[in-house]
C-alpha positions in Angstrom: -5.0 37.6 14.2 -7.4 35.0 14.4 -9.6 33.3 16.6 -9.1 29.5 16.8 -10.8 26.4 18.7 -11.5 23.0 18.8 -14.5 20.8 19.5 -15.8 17.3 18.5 -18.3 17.3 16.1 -21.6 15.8 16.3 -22.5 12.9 14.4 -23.5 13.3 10.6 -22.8 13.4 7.3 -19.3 13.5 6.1 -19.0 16.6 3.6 -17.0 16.4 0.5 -13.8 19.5 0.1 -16.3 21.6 -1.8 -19.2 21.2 0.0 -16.8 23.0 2.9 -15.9 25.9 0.5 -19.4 27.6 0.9 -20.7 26.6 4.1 -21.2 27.9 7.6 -21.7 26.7 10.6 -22.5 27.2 14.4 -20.5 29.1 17.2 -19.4 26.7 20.9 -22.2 27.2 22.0 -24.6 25.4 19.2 -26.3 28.9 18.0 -25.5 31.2 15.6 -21.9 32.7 15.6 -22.5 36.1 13.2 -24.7 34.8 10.7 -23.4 37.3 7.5 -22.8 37.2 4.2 -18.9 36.6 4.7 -19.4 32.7 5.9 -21.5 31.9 3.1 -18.8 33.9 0.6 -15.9 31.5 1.6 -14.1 30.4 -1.2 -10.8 28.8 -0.6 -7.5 30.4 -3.0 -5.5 28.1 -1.0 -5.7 24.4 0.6 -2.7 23.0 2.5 -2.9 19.1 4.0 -1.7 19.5 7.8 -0.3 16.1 8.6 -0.6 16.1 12.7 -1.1 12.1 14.1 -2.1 13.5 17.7 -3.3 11.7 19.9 -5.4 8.2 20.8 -6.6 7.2 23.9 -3.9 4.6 24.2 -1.3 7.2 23.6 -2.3 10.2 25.7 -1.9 7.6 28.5 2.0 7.0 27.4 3.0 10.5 27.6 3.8 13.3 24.9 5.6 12.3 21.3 8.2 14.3 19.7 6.4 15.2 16.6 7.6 17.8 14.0 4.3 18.3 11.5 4.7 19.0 8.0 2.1 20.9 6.0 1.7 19.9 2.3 0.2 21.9 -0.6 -2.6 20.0 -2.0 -2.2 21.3 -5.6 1.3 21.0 -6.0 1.6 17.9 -3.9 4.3 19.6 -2.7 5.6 20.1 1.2 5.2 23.9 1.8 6.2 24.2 5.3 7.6 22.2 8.5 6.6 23.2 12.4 9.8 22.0 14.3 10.0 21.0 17.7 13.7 20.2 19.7 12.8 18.9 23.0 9.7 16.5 24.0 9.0 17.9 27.2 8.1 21.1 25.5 5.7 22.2 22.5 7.8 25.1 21.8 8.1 24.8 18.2 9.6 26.9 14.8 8.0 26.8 11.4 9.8 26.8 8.5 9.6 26.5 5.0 10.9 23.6 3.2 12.6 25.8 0.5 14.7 27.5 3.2 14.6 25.4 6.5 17.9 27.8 8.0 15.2 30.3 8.1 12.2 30.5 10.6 9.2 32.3 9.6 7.4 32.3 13.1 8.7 31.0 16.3 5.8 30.0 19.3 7.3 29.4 22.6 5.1 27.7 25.3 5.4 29.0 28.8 4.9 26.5 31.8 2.0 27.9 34.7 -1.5 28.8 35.1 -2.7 31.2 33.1 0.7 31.4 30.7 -0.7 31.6 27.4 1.7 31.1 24.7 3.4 33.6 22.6 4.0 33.5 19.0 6.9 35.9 16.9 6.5 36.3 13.3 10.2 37.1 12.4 10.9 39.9 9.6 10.9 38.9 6.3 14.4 39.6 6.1 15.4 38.2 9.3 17.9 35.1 9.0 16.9 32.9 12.3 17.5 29.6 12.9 15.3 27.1 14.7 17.8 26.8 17.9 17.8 30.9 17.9 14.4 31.3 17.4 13.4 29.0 20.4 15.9 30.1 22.4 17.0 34.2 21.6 14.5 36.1 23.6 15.7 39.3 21.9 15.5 38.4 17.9 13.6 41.4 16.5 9.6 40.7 15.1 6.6 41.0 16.4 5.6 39.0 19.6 2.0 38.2 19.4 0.4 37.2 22.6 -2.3 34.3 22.5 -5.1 34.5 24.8 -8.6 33.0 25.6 -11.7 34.8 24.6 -13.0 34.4 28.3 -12.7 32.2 31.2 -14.6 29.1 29.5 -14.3 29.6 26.2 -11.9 27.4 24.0 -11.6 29.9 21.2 -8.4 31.6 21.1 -7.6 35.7 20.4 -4.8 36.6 18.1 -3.5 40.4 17.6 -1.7 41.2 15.2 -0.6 44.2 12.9 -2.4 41.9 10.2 -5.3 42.3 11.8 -7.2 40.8 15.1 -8.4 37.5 14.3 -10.4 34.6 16.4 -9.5 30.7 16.1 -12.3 28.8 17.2 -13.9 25.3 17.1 -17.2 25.1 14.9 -20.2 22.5 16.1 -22.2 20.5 13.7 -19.0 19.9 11.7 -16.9 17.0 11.2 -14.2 18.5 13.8 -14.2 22.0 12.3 -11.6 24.7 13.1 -12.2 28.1 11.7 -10.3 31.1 11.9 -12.2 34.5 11.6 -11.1 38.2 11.4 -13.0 40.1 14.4 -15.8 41.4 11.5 -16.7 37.9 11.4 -15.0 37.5 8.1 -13.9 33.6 8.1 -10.0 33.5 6.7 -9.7 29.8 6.8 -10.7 26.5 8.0 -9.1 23.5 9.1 -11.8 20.0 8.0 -11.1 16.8 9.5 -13.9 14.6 7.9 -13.2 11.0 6.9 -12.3 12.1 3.6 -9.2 14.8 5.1 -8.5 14.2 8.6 -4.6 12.7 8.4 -4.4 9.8 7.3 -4.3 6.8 10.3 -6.2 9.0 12.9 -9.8 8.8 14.0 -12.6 11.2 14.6 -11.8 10.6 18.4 -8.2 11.3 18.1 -6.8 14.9 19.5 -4.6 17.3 17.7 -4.6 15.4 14.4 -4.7 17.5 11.3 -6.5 17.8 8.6 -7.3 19.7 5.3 -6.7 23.4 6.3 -8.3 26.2 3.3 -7.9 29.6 3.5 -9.4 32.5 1.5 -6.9 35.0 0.8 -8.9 36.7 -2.0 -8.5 40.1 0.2 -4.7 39.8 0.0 -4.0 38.9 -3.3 -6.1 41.1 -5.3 -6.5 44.1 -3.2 -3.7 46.8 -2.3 -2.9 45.1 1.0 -0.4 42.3 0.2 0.9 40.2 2.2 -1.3 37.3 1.5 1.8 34.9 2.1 2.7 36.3 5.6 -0.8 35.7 6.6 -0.9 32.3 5.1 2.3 31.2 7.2 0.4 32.9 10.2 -2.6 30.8 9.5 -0.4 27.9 9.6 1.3 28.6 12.9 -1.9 29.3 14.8 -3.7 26.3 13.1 -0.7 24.3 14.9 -1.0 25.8 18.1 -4.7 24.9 18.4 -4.1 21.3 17.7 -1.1 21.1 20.1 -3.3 22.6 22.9 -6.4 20.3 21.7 -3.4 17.8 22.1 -2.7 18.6 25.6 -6.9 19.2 26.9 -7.3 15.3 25.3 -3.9 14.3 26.9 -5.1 15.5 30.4 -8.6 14.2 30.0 -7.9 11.1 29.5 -5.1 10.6 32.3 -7.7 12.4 34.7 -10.0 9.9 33.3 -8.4 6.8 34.4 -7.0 8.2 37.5 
């Protein structure tokens, strides 16, 4: 569903939440990524606070923490949803949300070895799974979305889905600027980690920390589609996944670094 990656910005100006609502901004490479209309008509219907710590230098040198993120609705102030994780040694992890935590909503299991990307299971909306069975059951009925790299050097990540293919990818020129896109180049939602909304007690230089994540759902909640809160949840659960494997690039840089 979604196309999502990760890379430092370059120094500059700090932009306010609304100056982030209606702007666009440069593929990996530095030039133009689909220069259209549908950047420039972003307009965020919903904004969710991802609270990720990640990682410091200091700390990718002491080894993985077990951290279970919560995802906040900004206007409510309210916690919407929960990404779970059991063991430490794994970033195998459930998300929930906080008004039914028995429930998951979409399960991504990592999977050890080169060239094992992970997989992702959005559970049906009447499915009752809980986080052990979701992380563990390999035959719970959903669909099993595979995650895989858009080529061999490429940070962005492919997601396909029945709600569509989409691209996660890192934006430069951007306070640390995630964006997910469907393959039209129609931008879904972005995840800003500026002074202003990165998570509270992390740094620009930190990896996997959240952020403020806003997604335009205008197409789902006014057309004939629906579905505009399944694809939020998936927004959510592939946002996660591209800070945890931000998490684990910073984690072995660092260690390779000082080795």
């Amino acid at each position: 569903m979604g196309l999502l990656s990760s890379l430092k910005s370059k120094a500059g100006k700090s932009k306010s939440e609304s100056d982030w609502n209606s702007e666009s901004s440069a593929d990996e490479k530095g030039g133009s990524h689909k220069t259209t209309a549908a950047f420039s008509n972003f307009l965020a219907t919903s904004n969710l606070d991802v609270h990720a710590i990640g990682y410091d230098m200091n700390q990718a040198l002491t080894g993985n923490t077990l951290e279970n993120i919560s995802v906040r609705r900004v206007e409510s102030g309210q916690t919407e949803y929960v990404s779970m994780r059991q063991k430490k040694n794994s970033n195998s992890c459930a998300l929930v949300r906080t008004s039914d935590q028995d429930r998951t909503v979409i399960s991504t299991i990592y999977r050890f070895g080169p060239g094992r990307h992970p997989k992702m299971h959005i559970l049906p909306d009447n499915a009752r799974v809980t986080v052990d069975a979701a992380l563990q059951n390999k035959s719970i009925p959903g669909e099993e979305v595979e995650v895989s790299s858009r080529s061999f050097t490429s940070r962005a990540q492919v997601f396909d889905t029945t709600l569509g293919n989409r691209e996660e990818r890192r934006a430069c020129g951007a306070d640390s600027l995630l964006v997910m896109e469907r393959a039209d180049g129609t931008r879904i939602a972005q995840l800003v980690r500026n002074a202003e909304l990165r998570t509270p007690g992390t740094v620009k230089y930190s990896g996997g920390n959240g952020g403020r994540l806003m997604l335009d759902l205008h197409e789902w909640e006014n057309g004939d589609k629906g579905g505009a809160a399944g694809v939020e949840a998936f927004a959510v659960a592939s946002c996660i996944l591209m800070l945890k494997r931000e998490a684990e690039r910073f984690i072995n840089n660092n260690v390779a670094a000082v080795s």
